[in-house]
Backbone atoms as SQL, in Angstrom:
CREATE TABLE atoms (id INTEGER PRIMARY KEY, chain TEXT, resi INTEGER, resn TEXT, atom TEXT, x REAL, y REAL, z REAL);
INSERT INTO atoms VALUES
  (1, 'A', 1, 'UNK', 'N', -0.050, 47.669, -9.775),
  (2, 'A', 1, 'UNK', 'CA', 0.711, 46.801, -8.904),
  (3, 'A', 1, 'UNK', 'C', 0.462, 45.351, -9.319),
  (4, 'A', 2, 'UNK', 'N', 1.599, 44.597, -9.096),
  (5, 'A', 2, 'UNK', 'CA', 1.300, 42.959, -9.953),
  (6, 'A', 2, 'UNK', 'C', 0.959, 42.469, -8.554),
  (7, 'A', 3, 'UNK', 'N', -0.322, 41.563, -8.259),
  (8, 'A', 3, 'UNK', 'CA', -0.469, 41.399, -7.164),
  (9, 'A', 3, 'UNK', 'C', -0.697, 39.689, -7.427),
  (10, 'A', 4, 'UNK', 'N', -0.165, 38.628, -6.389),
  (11, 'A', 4, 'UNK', 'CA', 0.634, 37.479, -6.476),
  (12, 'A', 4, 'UNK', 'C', -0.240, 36.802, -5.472),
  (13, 'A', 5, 'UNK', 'N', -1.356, 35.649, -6.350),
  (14, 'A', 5, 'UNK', 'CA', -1.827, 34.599, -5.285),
  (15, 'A', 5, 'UNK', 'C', -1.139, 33.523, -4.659),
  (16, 'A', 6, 'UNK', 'N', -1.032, 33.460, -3.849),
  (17, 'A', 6, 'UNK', 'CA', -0.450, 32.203, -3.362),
  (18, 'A', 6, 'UNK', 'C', -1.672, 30.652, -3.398),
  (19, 'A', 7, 'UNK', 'N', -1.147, 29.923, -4.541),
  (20, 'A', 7, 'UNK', 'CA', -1.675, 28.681, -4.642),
  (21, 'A', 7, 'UNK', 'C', -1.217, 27.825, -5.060),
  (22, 'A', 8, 'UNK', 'N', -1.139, 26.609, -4.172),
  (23, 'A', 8, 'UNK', 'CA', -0.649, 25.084, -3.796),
  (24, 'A', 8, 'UNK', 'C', -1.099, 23.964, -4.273),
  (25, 'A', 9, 'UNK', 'N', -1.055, 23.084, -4.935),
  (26, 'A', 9, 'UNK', 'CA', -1.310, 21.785, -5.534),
  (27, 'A', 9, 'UNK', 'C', -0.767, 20.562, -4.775),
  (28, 'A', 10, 'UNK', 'N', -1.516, 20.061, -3.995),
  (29, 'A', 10, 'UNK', 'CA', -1.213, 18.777, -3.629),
  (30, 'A', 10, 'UNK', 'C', -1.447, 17.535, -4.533),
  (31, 'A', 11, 'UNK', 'N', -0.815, 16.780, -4.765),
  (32, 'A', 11, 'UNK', 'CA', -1.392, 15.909, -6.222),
  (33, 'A', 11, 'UNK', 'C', -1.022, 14.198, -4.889),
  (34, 'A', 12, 'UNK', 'N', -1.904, 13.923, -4.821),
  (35, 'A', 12, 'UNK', 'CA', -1.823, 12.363, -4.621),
  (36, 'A', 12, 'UNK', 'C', -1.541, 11.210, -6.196),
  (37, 'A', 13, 'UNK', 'N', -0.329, 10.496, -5.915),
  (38, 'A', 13, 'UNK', 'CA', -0.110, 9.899, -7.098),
  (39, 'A', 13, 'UNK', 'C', -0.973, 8.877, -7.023),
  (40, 'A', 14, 'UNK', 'N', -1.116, 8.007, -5.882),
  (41, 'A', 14, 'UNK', 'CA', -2.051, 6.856, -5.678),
  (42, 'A', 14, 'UNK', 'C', -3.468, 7.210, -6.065),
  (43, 'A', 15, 'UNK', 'N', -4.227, 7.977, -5.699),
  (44, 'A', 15, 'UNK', 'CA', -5.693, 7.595, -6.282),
  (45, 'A', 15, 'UNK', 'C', -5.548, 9.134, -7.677),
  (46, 'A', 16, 'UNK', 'N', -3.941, 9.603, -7.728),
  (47, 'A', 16, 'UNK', 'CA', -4.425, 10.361, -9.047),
  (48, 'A', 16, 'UNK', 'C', -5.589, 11.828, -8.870),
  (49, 'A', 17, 'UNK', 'N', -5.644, 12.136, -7.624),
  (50, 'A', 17, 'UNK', 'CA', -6.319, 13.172, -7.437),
  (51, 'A', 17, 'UNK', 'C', -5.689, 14.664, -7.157),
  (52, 'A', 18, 'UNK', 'N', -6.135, 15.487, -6.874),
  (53, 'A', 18, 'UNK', 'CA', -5.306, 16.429, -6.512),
  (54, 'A', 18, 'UNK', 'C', -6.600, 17.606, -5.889),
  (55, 'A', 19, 'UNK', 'N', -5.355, 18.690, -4.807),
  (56, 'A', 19, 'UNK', 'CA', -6.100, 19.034, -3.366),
  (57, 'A', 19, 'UNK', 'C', -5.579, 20.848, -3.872),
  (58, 'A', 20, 'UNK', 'N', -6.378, 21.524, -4.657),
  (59, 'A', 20, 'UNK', 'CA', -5.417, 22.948, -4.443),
  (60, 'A', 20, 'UNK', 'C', -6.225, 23.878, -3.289),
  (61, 'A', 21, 'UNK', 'N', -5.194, 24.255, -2.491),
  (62, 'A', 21, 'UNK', 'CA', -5.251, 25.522, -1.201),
  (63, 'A', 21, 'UNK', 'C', -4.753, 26.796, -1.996),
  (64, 'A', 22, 'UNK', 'N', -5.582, 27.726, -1.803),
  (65, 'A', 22, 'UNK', 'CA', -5.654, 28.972, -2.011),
  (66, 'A', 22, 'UNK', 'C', -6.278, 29.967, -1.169),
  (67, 'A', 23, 'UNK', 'N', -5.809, 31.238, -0.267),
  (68, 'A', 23, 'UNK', 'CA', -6.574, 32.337, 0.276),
  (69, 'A', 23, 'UNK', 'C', -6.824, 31.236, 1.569),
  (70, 'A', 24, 'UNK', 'N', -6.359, 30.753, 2.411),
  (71, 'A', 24, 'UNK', 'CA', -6.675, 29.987, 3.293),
  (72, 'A', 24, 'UNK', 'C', -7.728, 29.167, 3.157),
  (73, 'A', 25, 'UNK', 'N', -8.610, 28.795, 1.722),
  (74, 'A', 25, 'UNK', 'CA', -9.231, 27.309, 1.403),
  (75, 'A', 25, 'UNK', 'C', -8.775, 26.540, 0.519),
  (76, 'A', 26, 'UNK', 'N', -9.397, 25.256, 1.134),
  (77, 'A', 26, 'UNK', 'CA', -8.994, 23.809, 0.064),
  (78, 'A', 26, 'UNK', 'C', -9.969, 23.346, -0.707),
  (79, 'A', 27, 'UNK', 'N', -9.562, 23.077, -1.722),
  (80, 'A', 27, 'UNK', 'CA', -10.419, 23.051, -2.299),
  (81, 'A', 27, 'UNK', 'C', -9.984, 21.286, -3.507),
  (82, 'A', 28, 'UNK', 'N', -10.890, 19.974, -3.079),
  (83, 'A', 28, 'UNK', 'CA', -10.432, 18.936, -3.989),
  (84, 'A', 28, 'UNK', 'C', -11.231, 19.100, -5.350),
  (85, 'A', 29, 'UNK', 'N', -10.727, 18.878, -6.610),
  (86, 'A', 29, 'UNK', 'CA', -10.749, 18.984, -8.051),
  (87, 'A', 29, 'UNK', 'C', -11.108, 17.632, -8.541),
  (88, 'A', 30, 'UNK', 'N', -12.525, 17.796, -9.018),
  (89, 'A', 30, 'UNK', 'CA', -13.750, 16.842, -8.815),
  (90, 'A', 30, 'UNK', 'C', -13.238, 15.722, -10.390),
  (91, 'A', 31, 'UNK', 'N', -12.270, 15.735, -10.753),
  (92, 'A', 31, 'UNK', 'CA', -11.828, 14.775, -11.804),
  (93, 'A', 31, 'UNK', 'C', -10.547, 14.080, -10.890),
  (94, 'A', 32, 'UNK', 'N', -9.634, 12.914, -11.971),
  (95, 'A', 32, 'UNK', 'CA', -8.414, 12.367, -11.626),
  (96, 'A', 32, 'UNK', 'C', -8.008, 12.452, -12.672),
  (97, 'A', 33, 'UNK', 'N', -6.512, 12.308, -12.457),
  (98, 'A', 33, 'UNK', 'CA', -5.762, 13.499, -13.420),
  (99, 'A', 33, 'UNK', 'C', -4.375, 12.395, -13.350),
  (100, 'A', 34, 'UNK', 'N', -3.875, 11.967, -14.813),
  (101, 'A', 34, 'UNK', 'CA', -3.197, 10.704, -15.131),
  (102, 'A', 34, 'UNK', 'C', -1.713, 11.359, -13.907),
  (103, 'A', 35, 'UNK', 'N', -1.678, 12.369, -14.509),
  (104, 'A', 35, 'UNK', 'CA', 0.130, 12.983, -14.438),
  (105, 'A', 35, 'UNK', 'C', -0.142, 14.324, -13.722),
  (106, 'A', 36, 'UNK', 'N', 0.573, 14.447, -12.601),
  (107, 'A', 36, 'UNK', 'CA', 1.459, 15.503, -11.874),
  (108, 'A', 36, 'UNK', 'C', 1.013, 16.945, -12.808),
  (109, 'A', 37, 'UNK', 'N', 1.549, 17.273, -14.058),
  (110, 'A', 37, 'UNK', 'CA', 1.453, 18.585, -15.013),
  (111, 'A', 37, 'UNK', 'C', -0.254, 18.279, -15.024),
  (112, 'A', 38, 'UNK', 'N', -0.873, 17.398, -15.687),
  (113, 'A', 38, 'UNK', 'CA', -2.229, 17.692, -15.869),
  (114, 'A', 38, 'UNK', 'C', -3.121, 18.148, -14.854),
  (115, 'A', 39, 'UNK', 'N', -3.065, 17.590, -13.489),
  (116, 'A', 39, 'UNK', 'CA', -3.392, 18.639, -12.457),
  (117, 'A', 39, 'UNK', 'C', -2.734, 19.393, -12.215),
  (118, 'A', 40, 'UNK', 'N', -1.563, 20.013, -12.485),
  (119, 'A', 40, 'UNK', 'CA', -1.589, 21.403, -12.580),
  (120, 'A', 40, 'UNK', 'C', -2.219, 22.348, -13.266),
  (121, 'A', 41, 'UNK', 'N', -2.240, 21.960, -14.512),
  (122, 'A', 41, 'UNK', 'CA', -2.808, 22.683, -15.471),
  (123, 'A', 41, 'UNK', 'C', -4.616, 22.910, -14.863),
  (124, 'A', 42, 'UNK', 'N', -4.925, 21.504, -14.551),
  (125, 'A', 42, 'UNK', 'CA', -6.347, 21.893, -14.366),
  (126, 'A', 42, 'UNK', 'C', -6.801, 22.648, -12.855),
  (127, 'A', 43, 'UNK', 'N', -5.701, 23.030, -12.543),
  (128, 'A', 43, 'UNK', 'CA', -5.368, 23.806, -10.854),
  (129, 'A', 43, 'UNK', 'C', -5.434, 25.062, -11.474),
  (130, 'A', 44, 'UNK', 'N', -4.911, 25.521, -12.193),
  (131, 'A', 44, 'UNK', 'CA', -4.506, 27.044, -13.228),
  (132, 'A', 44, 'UNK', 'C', -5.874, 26.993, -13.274),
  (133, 'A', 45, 'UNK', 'N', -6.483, 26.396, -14.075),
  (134, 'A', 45, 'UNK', 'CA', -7.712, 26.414, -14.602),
  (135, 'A', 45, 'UNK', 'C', -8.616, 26.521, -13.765),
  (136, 'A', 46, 'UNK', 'N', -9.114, 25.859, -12.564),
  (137, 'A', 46, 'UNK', 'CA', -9.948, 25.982, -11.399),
  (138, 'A', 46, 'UNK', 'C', -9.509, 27.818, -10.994),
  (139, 'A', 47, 'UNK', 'N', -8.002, 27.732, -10.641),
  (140, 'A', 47, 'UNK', 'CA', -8.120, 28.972, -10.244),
  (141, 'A', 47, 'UNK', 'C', -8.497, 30.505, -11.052),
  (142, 'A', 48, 'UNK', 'N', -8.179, 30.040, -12.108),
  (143, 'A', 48, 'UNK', 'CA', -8.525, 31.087, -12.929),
  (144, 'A', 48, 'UNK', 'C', -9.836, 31.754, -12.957),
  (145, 'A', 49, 'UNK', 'N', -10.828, 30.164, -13.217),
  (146, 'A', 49, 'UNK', 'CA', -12.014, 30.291, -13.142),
  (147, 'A', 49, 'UNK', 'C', -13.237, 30.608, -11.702),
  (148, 'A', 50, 'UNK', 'N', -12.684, 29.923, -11.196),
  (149, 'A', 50, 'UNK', 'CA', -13.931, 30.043, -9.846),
  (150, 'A', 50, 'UNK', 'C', -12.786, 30.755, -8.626),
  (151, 'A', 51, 'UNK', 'N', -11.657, 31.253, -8.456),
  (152, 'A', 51, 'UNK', 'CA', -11.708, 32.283, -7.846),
  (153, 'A', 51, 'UNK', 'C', -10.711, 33.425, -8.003),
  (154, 'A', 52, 'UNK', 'N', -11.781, 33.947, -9.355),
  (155, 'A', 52, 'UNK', 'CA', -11.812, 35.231, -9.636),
  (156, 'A', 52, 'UNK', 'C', -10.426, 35.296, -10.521),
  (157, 'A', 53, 'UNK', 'N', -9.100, 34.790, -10.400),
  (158, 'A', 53, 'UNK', 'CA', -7.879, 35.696, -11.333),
  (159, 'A', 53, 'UNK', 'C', -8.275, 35.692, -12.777),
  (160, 'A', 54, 'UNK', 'N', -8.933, 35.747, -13.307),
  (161, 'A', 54, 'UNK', 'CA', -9.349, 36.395, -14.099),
  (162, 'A', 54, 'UNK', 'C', -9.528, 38.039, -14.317),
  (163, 'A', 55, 'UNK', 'N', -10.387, 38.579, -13.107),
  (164, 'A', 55, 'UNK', 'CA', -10.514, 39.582, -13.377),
  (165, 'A', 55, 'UNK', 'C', -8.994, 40.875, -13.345),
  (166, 'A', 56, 'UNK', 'N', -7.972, 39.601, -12.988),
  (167, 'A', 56, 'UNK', 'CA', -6.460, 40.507, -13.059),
  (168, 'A', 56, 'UNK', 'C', -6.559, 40.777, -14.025),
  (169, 'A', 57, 'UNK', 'N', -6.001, 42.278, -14.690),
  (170, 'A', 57, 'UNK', 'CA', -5.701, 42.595, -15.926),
  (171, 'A', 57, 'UNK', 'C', -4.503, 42.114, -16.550),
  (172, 'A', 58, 'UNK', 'N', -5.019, 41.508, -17.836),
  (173, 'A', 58, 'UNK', 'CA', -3.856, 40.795, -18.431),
  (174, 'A', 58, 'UNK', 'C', -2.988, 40.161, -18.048),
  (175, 'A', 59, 'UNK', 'N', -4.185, 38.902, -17.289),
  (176, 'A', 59, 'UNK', 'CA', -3.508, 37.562, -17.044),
  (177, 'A', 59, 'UNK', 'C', -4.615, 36.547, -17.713),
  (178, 'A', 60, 'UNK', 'N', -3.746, 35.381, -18.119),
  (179, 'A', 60, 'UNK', 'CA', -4.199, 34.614, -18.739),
  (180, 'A', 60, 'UNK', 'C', -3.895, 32.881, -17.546),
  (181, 'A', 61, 'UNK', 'N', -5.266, 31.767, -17.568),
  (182, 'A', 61, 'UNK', 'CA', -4.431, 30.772, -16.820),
  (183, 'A', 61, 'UNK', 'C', -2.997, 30.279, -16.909),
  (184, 'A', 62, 'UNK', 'N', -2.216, 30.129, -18.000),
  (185, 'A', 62, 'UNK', 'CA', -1.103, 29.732, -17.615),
  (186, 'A', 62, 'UNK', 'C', 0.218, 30.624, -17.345),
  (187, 'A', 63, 'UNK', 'N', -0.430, 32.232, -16.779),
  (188, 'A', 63, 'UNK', 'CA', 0.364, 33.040, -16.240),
  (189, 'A', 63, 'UNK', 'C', 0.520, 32.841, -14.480),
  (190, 'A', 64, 'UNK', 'N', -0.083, 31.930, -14.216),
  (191, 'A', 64, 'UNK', 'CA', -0.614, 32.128, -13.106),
  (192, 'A', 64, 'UNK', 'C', 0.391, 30.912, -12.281),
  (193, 'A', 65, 'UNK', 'N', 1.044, 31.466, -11.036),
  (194, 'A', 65, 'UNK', 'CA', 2.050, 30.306, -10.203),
  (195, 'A', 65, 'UNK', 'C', 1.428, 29.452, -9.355),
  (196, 'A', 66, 'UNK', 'N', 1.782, 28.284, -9.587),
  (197, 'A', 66, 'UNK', 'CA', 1.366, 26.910, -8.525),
  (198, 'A', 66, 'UNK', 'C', 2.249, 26.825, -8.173),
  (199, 'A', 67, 'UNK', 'N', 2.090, 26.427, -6.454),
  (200, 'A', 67, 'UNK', 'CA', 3.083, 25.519, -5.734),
  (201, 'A', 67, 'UNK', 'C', 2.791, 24.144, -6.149),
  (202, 'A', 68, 'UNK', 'N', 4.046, 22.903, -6.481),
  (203, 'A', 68, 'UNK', 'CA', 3.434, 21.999, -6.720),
  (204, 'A', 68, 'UNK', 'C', 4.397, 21.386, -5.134),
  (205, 'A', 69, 'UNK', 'N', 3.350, 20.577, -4.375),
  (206, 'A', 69, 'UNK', 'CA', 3.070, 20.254, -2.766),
  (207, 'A', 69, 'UNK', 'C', 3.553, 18.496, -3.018);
């Protein structure tokens, strides 16, 4: 079964930060990030890494859907 996280990217343009919610937590992404795509990418990446989609079979981070917020 392909089973589908739901996760959200809030990107503040002013201080350049960004806020991703996933599984009912938030979680802010301890760098600043020039452009909109680069915190995404590093949202893929957080999620990939610290909670858990990885262990989906044969998914890779940039298989993975963001809401961008």
């Amino acid at each position: 079964m392909n089973e589908q996280t739901d996760i959200q990217l809030h990107f503040d343009v002013l201080s350049c930060r960004a806020l991703v919610c996933c599984e009912g937590k938030d979680y802010v992404l301890p760098d600043a990030y020039p452009t909109r795509e680069a915190a995404e990418a590093a949202a893929k990446k957080f999620a990939w890494e610290k909670l858990g989609a990885q262990k989906r079979r044969g998914r890779k981070p940039s298989d993975l859907a963001i809401w961008l917020r």
